[in-house]
PDB file of N, CA, C and O in Angstrom:
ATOM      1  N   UNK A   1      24.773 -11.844 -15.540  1.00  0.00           N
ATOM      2  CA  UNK A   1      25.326 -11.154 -14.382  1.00  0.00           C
ATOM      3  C   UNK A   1      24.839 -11.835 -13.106  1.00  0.00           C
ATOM      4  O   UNK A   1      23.650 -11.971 -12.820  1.00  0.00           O
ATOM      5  N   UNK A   2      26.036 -12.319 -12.244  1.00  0.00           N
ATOM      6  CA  UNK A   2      25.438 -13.074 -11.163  1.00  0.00           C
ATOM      7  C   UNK A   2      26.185 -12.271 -10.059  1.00  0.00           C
ATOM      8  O   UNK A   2      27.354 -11.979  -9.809  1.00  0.00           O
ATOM      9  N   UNK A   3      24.709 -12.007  -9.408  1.00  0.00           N
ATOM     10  CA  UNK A   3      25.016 -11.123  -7.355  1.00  0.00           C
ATOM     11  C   UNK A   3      25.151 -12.232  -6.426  1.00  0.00           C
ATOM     12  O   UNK A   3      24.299 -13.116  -6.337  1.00  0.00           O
ATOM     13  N   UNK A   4      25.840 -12.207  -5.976  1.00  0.00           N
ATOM     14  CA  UNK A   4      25.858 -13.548  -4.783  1.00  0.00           C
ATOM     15  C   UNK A   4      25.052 -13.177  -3.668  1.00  0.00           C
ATOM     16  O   UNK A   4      25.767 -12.503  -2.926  1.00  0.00           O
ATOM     17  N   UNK A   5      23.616 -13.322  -3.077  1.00  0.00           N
ATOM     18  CA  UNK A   5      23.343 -12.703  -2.452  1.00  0.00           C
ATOM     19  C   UNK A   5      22.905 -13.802  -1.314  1.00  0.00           C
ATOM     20  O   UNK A   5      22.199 -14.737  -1.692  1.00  0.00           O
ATOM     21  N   UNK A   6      23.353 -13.716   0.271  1.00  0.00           N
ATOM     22  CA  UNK A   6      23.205 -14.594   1.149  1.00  0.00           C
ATOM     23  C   UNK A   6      21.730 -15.053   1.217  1.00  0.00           C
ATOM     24  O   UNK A   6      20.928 -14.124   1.312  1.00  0.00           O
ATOM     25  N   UNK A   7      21.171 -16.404   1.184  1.00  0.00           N
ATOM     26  CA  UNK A   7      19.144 -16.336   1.689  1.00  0.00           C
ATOM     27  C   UNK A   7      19.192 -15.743   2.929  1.00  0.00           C
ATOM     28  O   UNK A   7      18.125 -15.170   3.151  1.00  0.00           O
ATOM     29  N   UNK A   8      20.050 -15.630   3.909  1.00  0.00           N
ATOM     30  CA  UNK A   8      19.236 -14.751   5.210  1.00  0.00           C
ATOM     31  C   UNK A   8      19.456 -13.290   4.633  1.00  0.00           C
ATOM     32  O   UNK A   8      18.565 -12.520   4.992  1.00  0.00           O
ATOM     33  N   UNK A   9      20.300 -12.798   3.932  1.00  0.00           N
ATOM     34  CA  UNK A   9      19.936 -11.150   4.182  1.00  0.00           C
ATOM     35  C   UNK A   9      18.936 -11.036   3.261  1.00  0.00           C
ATOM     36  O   UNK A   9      18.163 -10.127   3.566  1.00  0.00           O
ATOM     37  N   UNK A  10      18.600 -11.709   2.069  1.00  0.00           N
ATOM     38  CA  UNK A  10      17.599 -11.840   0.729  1.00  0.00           C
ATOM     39  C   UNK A  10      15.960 -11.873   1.810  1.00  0.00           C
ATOM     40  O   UNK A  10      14.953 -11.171   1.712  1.00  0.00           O
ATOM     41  N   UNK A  11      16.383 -13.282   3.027  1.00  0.00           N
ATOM     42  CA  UNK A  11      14.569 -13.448   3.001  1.00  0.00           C
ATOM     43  C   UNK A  11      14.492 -12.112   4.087  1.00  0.00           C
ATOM     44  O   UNK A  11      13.325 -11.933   4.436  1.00  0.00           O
ATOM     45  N   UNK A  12      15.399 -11.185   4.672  1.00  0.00           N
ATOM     46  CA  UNK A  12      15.613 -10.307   5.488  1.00  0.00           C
ATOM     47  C   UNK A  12      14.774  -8.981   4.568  1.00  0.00           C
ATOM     48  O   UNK A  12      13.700  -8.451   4.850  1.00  0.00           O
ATOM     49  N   UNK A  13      15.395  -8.789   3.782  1.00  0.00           N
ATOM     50  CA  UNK A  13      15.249  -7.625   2.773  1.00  0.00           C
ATOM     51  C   UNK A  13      13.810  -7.971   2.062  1.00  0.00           C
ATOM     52  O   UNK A  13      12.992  -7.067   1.889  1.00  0.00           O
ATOM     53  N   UNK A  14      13.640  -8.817   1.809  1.00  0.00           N
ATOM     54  CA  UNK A  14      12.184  -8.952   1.440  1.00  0.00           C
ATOM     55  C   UNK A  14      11.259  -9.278   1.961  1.00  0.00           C
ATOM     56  O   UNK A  14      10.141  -9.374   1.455  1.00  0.00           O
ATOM     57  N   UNK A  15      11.672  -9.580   3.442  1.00  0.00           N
ATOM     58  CA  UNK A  15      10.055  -9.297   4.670  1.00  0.00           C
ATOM     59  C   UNK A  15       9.934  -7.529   4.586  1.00  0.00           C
ATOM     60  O   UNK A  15       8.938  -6.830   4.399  1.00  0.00           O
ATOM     61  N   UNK A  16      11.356  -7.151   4.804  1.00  0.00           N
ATOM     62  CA  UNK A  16      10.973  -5.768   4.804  1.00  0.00           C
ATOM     63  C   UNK A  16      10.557  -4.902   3.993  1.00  0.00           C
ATOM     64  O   UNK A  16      10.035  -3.827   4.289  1.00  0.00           O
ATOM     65  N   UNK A  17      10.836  -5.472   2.565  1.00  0.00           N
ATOM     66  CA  UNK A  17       9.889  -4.584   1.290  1.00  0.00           C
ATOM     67  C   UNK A  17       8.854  -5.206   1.149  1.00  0.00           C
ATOM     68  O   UNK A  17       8.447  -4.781   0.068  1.00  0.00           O
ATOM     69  N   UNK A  18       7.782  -6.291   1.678  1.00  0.00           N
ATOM     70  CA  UNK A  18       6.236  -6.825   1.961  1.00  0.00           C
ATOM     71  C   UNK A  18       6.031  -5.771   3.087  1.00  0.00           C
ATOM     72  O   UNK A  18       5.035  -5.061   2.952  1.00  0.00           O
ATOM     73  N   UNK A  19       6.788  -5.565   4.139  1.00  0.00           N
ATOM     74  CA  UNK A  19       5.956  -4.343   4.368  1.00  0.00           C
ATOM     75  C   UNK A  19       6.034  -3.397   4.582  1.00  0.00           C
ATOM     76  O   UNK A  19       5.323  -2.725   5.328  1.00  0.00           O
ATOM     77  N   UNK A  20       7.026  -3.063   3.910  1.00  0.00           N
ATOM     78  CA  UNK A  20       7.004  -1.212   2.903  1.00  0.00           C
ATOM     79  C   UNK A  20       5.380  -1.454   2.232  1.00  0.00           C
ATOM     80  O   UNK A  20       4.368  -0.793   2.467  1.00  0.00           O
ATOM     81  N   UNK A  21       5.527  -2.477   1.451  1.00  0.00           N
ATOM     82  CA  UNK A  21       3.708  -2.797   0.513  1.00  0.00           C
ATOM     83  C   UNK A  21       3.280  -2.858   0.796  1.00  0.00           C
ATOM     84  O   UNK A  21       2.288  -2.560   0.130  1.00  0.00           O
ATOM     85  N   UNK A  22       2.916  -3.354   2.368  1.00  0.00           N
ATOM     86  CA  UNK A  22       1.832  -3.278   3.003  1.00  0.00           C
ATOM     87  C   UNK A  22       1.198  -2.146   3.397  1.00  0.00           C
ATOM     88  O   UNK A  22      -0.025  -2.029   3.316  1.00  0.00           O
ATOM     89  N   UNK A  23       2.003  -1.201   3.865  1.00  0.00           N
ATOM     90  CA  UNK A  23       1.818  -0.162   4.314  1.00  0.00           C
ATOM     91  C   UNK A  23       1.571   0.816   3.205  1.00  0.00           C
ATOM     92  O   UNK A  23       1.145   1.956   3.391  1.00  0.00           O
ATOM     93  N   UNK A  24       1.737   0.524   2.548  1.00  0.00           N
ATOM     94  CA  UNK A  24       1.553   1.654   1.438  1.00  0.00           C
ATOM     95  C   UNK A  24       0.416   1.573   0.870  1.00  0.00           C
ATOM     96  O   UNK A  24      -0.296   2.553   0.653  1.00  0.00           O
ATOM     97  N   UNK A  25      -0.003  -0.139   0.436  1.00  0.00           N
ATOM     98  CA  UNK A  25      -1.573  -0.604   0.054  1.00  0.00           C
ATOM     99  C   UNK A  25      -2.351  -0.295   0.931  1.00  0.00           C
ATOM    100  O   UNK A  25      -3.431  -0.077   0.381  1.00  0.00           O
ATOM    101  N   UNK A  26      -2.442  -0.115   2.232  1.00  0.00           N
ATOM    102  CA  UNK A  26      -3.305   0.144   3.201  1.00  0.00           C
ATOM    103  C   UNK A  26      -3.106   1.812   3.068  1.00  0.00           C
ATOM    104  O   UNK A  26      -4.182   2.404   3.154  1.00  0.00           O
ATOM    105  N   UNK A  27      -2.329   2.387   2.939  1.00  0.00           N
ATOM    106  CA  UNK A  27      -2.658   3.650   2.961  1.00  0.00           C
ATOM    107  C   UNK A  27      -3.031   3.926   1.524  1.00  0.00           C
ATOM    108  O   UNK A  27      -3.836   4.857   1.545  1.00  0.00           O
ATOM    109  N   UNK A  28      -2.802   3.528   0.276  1.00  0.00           N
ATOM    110  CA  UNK A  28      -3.865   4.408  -0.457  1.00  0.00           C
ATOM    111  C   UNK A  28      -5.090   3.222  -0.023  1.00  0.00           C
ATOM    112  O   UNK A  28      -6.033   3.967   0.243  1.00  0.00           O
ATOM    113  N   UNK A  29      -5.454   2.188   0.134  1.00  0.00           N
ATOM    114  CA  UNK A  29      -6.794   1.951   0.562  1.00  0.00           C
ATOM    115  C   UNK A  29      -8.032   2.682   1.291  1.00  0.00           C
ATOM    116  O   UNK A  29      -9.212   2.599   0.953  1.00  0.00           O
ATOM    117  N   UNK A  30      -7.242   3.771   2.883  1.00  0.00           N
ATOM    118  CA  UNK A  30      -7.507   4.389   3.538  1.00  0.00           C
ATOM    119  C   UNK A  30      -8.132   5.423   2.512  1.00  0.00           C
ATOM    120  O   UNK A  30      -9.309   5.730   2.319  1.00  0.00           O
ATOM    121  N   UNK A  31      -6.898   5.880   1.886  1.00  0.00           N
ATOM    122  CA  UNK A  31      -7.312   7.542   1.389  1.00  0.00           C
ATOM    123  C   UNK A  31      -8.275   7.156  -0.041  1.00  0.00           C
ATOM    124  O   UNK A  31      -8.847   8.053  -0.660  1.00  0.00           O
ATOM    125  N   UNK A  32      -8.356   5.755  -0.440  1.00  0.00           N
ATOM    126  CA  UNK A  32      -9.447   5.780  -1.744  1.00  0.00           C
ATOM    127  C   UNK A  32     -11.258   5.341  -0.719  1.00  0.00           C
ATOM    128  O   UNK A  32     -12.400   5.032  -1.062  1.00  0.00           O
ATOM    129  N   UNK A  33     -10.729   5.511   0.232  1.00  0.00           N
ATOM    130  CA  UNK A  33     -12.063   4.924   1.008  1.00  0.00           C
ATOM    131  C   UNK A  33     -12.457   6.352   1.281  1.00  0.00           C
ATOM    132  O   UNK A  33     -13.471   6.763   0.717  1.00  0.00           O
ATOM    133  N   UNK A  34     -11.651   7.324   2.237  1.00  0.00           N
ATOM    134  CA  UNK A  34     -11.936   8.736   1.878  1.00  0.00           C
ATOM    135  C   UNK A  34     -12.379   9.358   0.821  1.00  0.00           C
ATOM    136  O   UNK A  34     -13.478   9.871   1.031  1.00  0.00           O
ATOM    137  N   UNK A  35     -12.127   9.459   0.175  1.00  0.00           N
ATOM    138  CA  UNK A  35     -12.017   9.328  -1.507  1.00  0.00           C
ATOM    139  C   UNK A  35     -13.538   9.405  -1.619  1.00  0.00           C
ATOM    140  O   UNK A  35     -14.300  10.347  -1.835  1.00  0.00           O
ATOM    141  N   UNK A  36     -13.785   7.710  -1.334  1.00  0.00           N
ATOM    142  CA  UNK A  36     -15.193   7.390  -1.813  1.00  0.00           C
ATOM    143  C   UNK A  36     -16.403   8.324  -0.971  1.00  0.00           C
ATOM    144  O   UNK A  36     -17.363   8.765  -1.604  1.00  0.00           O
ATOM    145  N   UNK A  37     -16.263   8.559   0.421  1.00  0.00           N
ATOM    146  CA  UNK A  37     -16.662   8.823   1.487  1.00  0.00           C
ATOM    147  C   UNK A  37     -17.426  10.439   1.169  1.00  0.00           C
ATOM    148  O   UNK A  37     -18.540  10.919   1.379  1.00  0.00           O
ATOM    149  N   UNK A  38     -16.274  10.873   0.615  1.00  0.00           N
ATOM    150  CA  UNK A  38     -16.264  12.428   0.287  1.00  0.00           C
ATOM    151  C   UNK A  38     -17.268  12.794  -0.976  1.00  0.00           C
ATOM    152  O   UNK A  38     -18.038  13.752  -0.909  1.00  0.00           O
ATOM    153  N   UNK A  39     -17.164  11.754  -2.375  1.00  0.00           N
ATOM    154  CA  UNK A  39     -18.184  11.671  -3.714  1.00  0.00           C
ATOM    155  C   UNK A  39     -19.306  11.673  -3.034  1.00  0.00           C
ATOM    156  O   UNK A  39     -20.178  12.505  -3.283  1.00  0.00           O
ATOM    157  N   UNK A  40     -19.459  10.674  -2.003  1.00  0.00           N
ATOM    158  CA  UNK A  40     -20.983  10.193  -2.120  1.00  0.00           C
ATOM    159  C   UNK A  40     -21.588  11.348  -1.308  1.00  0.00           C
ATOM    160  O   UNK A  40     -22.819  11.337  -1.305  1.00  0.00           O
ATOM    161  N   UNK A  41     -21.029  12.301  -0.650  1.00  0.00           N
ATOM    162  CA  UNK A  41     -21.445  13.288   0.535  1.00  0.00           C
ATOM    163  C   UNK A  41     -21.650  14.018  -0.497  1.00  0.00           C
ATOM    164  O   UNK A  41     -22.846  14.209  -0.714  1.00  0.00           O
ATOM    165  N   UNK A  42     -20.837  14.570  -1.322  1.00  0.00           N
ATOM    166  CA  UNK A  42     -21.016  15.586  -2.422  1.00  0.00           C
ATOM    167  C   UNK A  42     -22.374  15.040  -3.371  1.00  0.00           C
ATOM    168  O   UNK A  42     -23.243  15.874  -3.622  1.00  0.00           O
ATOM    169  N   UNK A  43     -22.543  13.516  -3.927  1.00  0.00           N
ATOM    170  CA  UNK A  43     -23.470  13.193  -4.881  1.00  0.00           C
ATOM    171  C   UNK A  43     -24.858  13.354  -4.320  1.00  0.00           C
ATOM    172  O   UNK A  43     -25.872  13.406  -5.014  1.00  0.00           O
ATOM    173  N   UNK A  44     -24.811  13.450  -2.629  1.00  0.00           N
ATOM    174  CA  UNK A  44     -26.227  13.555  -1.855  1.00  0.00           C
ATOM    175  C   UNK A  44     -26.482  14.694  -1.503  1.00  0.00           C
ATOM    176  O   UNK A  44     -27.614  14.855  -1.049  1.00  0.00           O
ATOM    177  N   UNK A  45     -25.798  15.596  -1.550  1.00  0.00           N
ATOM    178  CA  UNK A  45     -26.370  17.377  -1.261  1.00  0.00           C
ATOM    179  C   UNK A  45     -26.744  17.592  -2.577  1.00  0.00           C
ATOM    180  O   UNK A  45     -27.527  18.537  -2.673  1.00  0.00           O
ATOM    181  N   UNK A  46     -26.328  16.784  -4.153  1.00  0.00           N
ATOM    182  CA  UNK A  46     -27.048  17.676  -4.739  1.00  0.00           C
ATOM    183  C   UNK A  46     -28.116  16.894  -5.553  1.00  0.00           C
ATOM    184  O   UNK A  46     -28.361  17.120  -6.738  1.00  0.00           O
ATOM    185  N   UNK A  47     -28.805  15.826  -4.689  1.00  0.00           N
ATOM    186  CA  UNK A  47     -29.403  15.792  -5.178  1.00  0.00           C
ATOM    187  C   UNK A  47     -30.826  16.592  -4.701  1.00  0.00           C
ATOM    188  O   UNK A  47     -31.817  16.577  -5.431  1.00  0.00           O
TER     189      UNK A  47
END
């Protein structure tokens, strides 16, 4: 099965889904850094 697909709308469409990914890797990065932030607060009150 062949899509004929132009290279400008192709390299168009795939700057823009690198950063859909970008943005998305940086946000769970953010929230696993929270994440971490939150264990270690909890692992030090009891000790």
């Amino acid at each position: 099965m062949l899509i004929s697909v132009s290279p400008s709308s192709f390299a168009v469409s795939s700057k823009a889904h690198n950063a859909k990914l970008e943005r998305v890797s940086q946000t769970n990065l953010l929230e696993a850094n929270v994440g971490l932030e939150v264990t270690t607060q909890i692992l030090e009150q009891k000790r």
